[in-house]
C-alpha positions as CSV (number, residue, x, y, z in Angstrom):
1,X,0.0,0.0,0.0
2,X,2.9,2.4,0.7
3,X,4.9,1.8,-2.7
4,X,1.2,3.1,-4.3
5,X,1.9,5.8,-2.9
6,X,5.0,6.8,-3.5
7,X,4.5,5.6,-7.2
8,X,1.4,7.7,-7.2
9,X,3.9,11.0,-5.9
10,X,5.2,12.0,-8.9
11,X,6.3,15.4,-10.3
12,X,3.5,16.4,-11.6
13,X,3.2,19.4,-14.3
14,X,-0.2,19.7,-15.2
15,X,-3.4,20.9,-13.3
16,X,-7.0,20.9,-13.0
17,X,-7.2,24.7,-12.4
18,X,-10.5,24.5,-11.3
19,X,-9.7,22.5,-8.4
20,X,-8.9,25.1,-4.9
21,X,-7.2,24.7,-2.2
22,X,-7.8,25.6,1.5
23,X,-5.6,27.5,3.5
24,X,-6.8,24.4,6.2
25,X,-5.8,21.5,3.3
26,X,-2.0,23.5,3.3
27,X,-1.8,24.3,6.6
28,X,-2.3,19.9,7.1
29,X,0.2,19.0,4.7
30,X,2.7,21.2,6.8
31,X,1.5,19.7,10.0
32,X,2.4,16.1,8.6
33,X,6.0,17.6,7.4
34,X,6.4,19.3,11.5
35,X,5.9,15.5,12.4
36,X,9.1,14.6,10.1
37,X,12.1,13.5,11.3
38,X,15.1,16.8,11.7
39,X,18.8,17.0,12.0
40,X,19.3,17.2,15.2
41,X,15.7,17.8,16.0
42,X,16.6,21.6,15.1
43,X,13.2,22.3,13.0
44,X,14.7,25.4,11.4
45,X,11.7,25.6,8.9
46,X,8.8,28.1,8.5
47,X,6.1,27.7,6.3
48,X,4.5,30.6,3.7
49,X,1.1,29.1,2.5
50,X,-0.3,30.6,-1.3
51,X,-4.2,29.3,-2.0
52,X,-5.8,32.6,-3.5
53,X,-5.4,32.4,-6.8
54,X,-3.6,36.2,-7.0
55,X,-1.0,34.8,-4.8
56,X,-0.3,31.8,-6.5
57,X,-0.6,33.6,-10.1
58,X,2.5,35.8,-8.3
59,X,4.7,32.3,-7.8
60,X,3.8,30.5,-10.5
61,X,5.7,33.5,-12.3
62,X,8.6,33.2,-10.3
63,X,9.3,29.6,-11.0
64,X,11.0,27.6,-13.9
65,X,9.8,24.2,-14.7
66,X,11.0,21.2,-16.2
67,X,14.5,21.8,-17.0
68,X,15.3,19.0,-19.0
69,X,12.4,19.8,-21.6
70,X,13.8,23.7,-22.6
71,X,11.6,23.5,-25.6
72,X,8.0,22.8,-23.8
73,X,6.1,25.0,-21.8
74,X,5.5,23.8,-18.7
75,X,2.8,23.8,-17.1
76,X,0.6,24.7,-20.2
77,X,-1.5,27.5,-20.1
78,X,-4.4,26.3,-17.9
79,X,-2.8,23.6,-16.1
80,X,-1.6,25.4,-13.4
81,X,-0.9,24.5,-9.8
82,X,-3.2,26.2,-7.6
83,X,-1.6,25.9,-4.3
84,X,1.5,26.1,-2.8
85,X,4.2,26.3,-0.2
86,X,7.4,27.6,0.5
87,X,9.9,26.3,2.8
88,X,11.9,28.8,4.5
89,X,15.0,28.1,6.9
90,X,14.6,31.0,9.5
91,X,18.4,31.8,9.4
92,X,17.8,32.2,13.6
93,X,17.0,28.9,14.4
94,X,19.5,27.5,11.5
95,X,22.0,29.9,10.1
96,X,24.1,27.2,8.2
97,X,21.6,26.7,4.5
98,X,23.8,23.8,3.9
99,X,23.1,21.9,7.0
100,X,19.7,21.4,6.6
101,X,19.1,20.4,2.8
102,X,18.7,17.0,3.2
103,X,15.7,18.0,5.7
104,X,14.2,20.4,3.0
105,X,13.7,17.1,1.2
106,X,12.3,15.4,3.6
107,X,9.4,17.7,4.4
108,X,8.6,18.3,1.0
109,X,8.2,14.3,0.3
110,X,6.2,14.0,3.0
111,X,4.1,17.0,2.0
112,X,3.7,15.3,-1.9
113,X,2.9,12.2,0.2
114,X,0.2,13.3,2.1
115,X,-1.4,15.5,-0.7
116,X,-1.0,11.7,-3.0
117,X,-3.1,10.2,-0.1
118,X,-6.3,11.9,-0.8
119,X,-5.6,11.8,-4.7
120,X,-3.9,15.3,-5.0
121,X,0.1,15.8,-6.7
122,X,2.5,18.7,-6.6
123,X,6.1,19.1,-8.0
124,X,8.9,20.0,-6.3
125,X,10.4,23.3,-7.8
126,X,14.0,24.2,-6.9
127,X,14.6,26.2,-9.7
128,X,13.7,29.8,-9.0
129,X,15.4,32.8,-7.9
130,X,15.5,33.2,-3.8
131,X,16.1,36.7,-3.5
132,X,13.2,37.2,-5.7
133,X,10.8,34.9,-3.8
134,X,11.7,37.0,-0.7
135,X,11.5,40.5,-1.6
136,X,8.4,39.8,-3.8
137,X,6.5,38.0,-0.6
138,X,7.9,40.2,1.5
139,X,9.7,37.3,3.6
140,X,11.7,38.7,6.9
141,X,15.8,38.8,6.7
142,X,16.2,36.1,8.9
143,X,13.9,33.3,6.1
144,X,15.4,32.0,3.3
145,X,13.1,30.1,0.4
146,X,14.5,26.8,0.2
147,X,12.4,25.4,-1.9
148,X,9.2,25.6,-4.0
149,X,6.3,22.8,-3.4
150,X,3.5,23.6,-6.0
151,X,0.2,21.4,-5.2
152,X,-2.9,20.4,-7.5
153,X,-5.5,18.0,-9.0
154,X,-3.3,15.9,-11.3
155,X,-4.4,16.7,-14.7
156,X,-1.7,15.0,-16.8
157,X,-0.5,11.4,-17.2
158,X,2.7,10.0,-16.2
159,X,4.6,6.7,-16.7
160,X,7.5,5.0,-15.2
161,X,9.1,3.0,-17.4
162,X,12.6,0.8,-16.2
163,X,15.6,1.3,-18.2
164,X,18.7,-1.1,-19.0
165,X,22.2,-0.3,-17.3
166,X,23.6,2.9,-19.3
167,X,20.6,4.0,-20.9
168,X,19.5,7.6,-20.4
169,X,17.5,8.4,-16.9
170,X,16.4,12.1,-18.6
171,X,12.4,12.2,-18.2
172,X,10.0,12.9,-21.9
173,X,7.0,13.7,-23.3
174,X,5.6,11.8,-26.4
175,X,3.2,13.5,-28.6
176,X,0.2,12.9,-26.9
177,X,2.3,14.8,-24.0
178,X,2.4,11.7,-21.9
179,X,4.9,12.3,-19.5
180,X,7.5,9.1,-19.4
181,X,10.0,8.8,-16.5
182,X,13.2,6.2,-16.5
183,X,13.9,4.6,-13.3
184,X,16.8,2.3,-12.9
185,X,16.1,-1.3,-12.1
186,X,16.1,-2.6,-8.7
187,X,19.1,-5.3,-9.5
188,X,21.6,-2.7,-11.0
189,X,21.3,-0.2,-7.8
190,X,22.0,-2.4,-5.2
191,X,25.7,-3.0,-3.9
């Protein structure tokens, strides 16, 4: 039941844009990431929550998606996410940004988890310019925007498919814009 789950978390691109969020649905998926495990138990994240649509309009044009497919548009025009959340590191609880990445990840799985639960996807967005995130949202010195988790109804379809040693792990679209993701086979990863 678990491996559903996490097959059922992908990175999703695509939207039903007439599905809205809560800020009570958000603020949930953040209190299943507080639960997470932390470095050291230091819990140096803080939480900015977008579920009107003018504020998430104002993200979705701060963020780049899908680097590895320069030539599409992504999300298309009316397949936009309409939630999201931005992990901060508040600076005072955690001034090192290094020392907590491999938390930033955790939260934000467990987030895409939870919102995969109740049949809801997001996509994890790291590529966007911080400075711009934080003067734009008007975020205090002391938080830095780690990283970007959009959230949504699905509205596109992915696949996994497993590749052979050496073949190429870079994710595609065919032309019915099916979304195709390699994933390395369970007997060439293992040591």
């Amino acid at each position: 039941m678990f491996k559903d789950l996490v097959k059922a978390s992908r990175s999703y691109r695509g939207y039903d844009e007439s599905y809205t969020f809560t800020k009570e649905q958000l603020a949930d998926y953040v209190d299943c990431a507080r639960l997470a495990p932390s470095s050291v138990n230091g819990q140096p994240f803080r939480y900015y929550l977008a579920w009107e649509k003018d504020e998430v309009d104002k993200i979705q044009a701060m963020t780049k998606w899908a680097r590895a497919l320069p030539d599409l548009e992504l999300p298309h025009k009316g397949m936009c996410p309409t939630g999201f959340i931005i992990i901060c590191q508040d600076k005072n609880l955690g001034e090192s940004l290094t020392r907590y990445q491999k938390d930033v990840g955790i939260v934000a799985q467990t987030m895409l988890l939870a919102a995969a639960e109740r049949g809801l996807g997001g996509c994890m967005i790291g590529n966007f310019n911080a400075r711009e995130v934080s003067e734009n949202l008007n975020l205090s010195d002391n938080l830095a925007p780690m990283l970007i988790v959009a959230f949504g109804k699905p509205k596109e379809k992915i696949m996994l498919t497993e590749i052979e040693e050496g073949e190429s792990i870079q994710y595609y679209r065919d032309d019915e814009d099916v979304h195709y993701v390699p994933k390395r086979k369970l007997e060439d990863i293992i040591l």
